[in-house]
N, C-alpha and C positions, 0 to 999 in steps of 0.2 A: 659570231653572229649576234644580232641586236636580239633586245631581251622578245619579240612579238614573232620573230622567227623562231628562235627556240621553243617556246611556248605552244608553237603548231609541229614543230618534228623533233623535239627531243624525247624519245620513249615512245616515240609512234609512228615506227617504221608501217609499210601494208603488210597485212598479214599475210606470212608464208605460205599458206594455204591456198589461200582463196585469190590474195591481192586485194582485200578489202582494206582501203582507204582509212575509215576512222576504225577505232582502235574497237575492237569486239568487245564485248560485255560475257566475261566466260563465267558463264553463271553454273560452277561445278563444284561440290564441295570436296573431291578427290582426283585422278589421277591415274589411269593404267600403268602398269610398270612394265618395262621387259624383260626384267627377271627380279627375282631374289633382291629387292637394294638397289636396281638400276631404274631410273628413271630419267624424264628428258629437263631435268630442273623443275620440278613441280612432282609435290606427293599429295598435299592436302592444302586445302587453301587456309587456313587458317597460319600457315606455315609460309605460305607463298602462294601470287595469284598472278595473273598473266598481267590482267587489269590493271592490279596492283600494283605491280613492275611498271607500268607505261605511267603511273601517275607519282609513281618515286623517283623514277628517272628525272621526269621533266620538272617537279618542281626541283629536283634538288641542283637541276642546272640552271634555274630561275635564282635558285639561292647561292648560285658558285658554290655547291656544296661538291665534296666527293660522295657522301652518300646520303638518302633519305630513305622517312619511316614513317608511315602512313600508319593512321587510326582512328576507330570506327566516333573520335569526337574530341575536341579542343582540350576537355579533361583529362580524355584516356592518354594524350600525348604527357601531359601535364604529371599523372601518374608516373607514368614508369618513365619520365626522366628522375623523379622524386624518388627513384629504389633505385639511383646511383648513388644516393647517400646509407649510412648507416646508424641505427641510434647510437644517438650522443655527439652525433653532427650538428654543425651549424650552420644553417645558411641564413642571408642576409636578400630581403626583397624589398622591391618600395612600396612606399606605406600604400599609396592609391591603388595598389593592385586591385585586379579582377576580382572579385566579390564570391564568384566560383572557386579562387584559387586561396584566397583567404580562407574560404570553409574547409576546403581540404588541410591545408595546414594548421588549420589553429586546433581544428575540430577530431580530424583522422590521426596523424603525425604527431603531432606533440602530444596524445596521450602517452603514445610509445615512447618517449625519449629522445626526439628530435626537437632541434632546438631551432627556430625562426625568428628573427628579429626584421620590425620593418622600420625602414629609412625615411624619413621625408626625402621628398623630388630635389630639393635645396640643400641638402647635406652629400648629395652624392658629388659634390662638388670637392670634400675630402675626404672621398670616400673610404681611400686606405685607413685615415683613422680610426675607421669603424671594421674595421678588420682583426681576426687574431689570430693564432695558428691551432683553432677549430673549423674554422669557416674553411666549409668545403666547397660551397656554391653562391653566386652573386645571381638576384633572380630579377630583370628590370622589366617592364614596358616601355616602350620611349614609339609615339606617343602611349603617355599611360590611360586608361580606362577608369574614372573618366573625366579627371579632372585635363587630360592635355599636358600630362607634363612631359618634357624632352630631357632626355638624358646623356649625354657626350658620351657615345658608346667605347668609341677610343681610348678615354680617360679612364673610362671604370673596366676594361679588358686590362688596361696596364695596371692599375689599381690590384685587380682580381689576381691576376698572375704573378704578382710582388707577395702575394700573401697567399701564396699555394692553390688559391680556389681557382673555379671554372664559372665564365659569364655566362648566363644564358639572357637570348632577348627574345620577348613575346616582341614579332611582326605583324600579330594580327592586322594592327591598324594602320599600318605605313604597306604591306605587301610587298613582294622581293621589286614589285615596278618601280616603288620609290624609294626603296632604303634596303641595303644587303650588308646588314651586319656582321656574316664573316669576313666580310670585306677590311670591315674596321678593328679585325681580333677578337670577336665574339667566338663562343667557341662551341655553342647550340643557339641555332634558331627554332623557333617554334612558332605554329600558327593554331588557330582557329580554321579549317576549311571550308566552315560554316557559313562564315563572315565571303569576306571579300573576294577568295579564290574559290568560293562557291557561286557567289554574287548575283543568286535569285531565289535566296531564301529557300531553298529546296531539298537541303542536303546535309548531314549531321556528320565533322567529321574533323580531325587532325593531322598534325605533321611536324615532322621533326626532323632537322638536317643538320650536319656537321663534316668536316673535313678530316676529324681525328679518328684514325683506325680504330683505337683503341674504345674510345667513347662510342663508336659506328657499331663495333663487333658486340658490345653490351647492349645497345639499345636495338640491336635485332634479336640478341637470345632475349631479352625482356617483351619484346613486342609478342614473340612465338612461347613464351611463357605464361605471362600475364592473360594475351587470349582479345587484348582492346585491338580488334583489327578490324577497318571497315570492309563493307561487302562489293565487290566487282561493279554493282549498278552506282553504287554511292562514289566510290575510285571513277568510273566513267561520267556521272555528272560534271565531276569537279575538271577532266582533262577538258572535257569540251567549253569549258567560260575557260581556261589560262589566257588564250590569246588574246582576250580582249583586256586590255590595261584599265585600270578604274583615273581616268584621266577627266569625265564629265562629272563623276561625284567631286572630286577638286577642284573643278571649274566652278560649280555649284557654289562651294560649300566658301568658296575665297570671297562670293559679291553677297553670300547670305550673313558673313561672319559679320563685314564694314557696315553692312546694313543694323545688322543687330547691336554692332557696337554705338548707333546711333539712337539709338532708339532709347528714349526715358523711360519707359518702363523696363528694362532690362538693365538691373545691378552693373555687371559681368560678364565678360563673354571670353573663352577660354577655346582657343585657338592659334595654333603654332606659327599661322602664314601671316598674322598680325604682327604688324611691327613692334606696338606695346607688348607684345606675349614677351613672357619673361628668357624661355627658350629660342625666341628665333633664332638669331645669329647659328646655335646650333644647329637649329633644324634646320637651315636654310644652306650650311654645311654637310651635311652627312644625308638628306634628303632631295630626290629629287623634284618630289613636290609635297606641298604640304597638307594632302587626305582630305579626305571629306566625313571628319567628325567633328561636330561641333558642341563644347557645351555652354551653358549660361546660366547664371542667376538671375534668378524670379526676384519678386521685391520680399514675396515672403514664401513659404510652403501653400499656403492655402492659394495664393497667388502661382504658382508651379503646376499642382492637381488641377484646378481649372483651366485651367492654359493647354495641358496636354491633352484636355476631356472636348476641347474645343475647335482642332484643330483639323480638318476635315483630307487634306492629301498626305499630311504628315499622320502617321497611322501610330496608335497607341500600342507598342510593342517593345516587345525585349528582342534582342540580337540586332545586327548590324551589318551594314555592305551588302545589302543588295539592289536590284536596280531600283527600287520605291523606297519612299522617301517616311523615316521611324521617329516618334518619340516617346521620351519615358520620362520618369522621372526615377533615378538611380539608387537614393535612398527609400525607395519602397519597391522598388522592383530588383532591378538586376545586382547590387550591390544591398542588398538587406542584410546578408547576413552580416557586413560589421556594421550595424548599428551601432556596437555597444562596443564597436573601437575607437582610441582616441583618434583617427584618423577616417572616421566613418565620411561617407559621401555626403555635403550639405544637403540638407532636408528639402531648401527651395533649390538644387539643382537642378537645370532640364539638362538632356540629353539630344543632339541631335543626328543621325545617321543620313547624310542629305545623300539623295539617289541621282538620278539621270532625270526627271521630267525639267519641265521648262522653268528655269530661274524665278521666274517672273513669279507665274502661278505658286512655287513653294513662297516669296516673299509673301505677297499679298496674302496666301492662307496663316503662315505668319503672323503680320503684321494686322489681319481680321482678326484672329485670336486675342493678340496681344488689346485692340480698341475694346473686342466685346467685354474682355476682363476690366477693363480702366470702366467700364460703364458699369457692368456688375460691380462692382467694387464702392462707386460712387453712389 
């Protein structure tokens, strides 16, 4: 079945009961039994949810996954895939990583004896060299957050599995509509639920998919351990936007990039569907379209802050994919905490999250920003 069928009936048969169509919101936090130990697949929801079930199914067959793992937020997935390693492990991420995902590692993990090294986007090109037989885990984004960078996912699974470790790819920003990494040897997916399979800002949450029994079997006693599981209404937000593919944020986001890569006031512009991006050829291989995040370079920082403070449809915020149209600025917002990395997010970086309104209207507010700044400036 194409990926817009599945999305409306995998994990969402009608309810045996009643025959209700969309999937119930079983807002229980336990379970009758029929005796001693017997129950009908459900004891406590923290453990398992009916909800829950319908929104691990479906994405995990959005992912070609054999199994998924839903959680109550983009980090909590992030967690307890990170308590498949053990101190004095090593894993290997790329440097632009999520700025959330940096704090956790540099900040929580490596006090204990965990060891992280990150790569530039440009070196994972041999990557095995940068492997040794510590490295238990390869941790990518492709596209990354937020600089854009793409990463040959095929190359660094073969890379990864040559040196004993396990790939994992953040999909946040590609979604299983354009890119499905286990497809390529990946051997965990992970999302953000928040972001684009959330896709109206409304809902706090994660996921995590994989095809390996073994890695599956761990990352549900870690899910039902640890305790990060979202709630039945949060699980039901997220089933009801699957169906719809983020196909107009890419429509967007392909006439705002040429546009912006035109423009004299804009340094840089860092996007994958662009022929100059460094990554196309890749992206334009292993993806089916190439997303609607966009970022750029201001002319300077002060030039950046004004820019974001001015722009009246694109909305001064953190997070991403939904249907309205986000900016920031990454080195003081959503990527702060590595300032003080060598790989920190440039300072005049903008960020853009292009939604669904009308192309035109995100241009021209844009491009009004961009004049009123060249005026203040002058």
């Amino acid at each position: 079945m194409d990926f817009e069928t599945r999305a409306i009936h995998e994990g969402q048969e009608p309810d045996p009961a009643t025959g209700a169509v969309t999937v119930p919101i079983y807002q229980t936090s336990t379970y009758v039994q029929d005796a001693v130990g017997e129950h009908k697949g459900y004891d406590y929801s923290r453990v398992a949810n009916p909800t829950r079930t319908a929104l691990q199914t479906c994405l995990a067959s959005l992912e070609s996954a054999e199994h998924g793992v839903a959680f109550s937020s983009g980090l909590g997935a992030v967690t307890t895939i990170m308590h498949l390693l053990n101190p004095g492990d090593r894993a290997v991420l790329i440097a632009d990583v999520y700025g959330g995902v940096y704090r956790m590692t540099s900040q929580v993990y490596e006090p204990k004896g965990y060891v992280f090294d990150y790569l530039p986007a440009a070196d994972f090109s041999n990557l095995g060299e940068h492997l040794d037989e510590r490295t238990r885990l390869v941790w990518i984004e492709t596209p990354s957050n937020p600089m854009l960078n793409v990463i040959d996912i095929r190359a660094a699974a073969d890379a990864a599995h040559a040196a004993g470790a396990i790939l994992v790819v953040d999909n946040t920003f590609a979604t299983p509509f354009l890119q499905r990494p286990l497809e390529l040897g990946a051997d965990i997916v992970v999302h953000s639920t928040t972001k684009y399979l959330g896709g109206h800002s409304d809902v706090i949450g994660g996921f995590a998919a994989t095809s390996d029994p073994t890695i599956a079997e761990r990352l549900y006693f870690l899910q039902k351990s640890l305790g990060a599981v979202p709630g039945p209404f949060d699980c039901w937000l997220v089933v009801r936007v699957l169906a719809v593919p983020p196909r107009r944020h890419g429509e967007n986001a392909h006439v705002i990039a040429a546009r912006l890569s035109r423009n004299p006031r804009v340094e840089k512009v860092f996007y994958p569907g662009l022929p100059t991006h460094p990554g196309h050829e890749i992206a334009a291989r292993q993806m089916r379209d190439f997303g609607g995040m966009i970022s750029f370079l201001a002319e300077s920082e002060e030039e950046a802050v004004g820019l974001v403070a001015r722009t009246k449809l694109f909305k001064l915020a953190e997070s991403l994919g939904g249907v309205e149209s986000l900016i920031e600025v990454p080195a003081r917002m959503t990527h702060a905490s590595t300032a003080d990395a060598p790989f920190a997010a440039p300072r005049n970086l903008v960020r853009l999250s292009v939604g669904i309104e009308s192309v035109e209207d995100l241009i021209t507010d844009l491009e009004s920003a961009l004049v009123r700044s060249a005026t203040t400036a002058g």
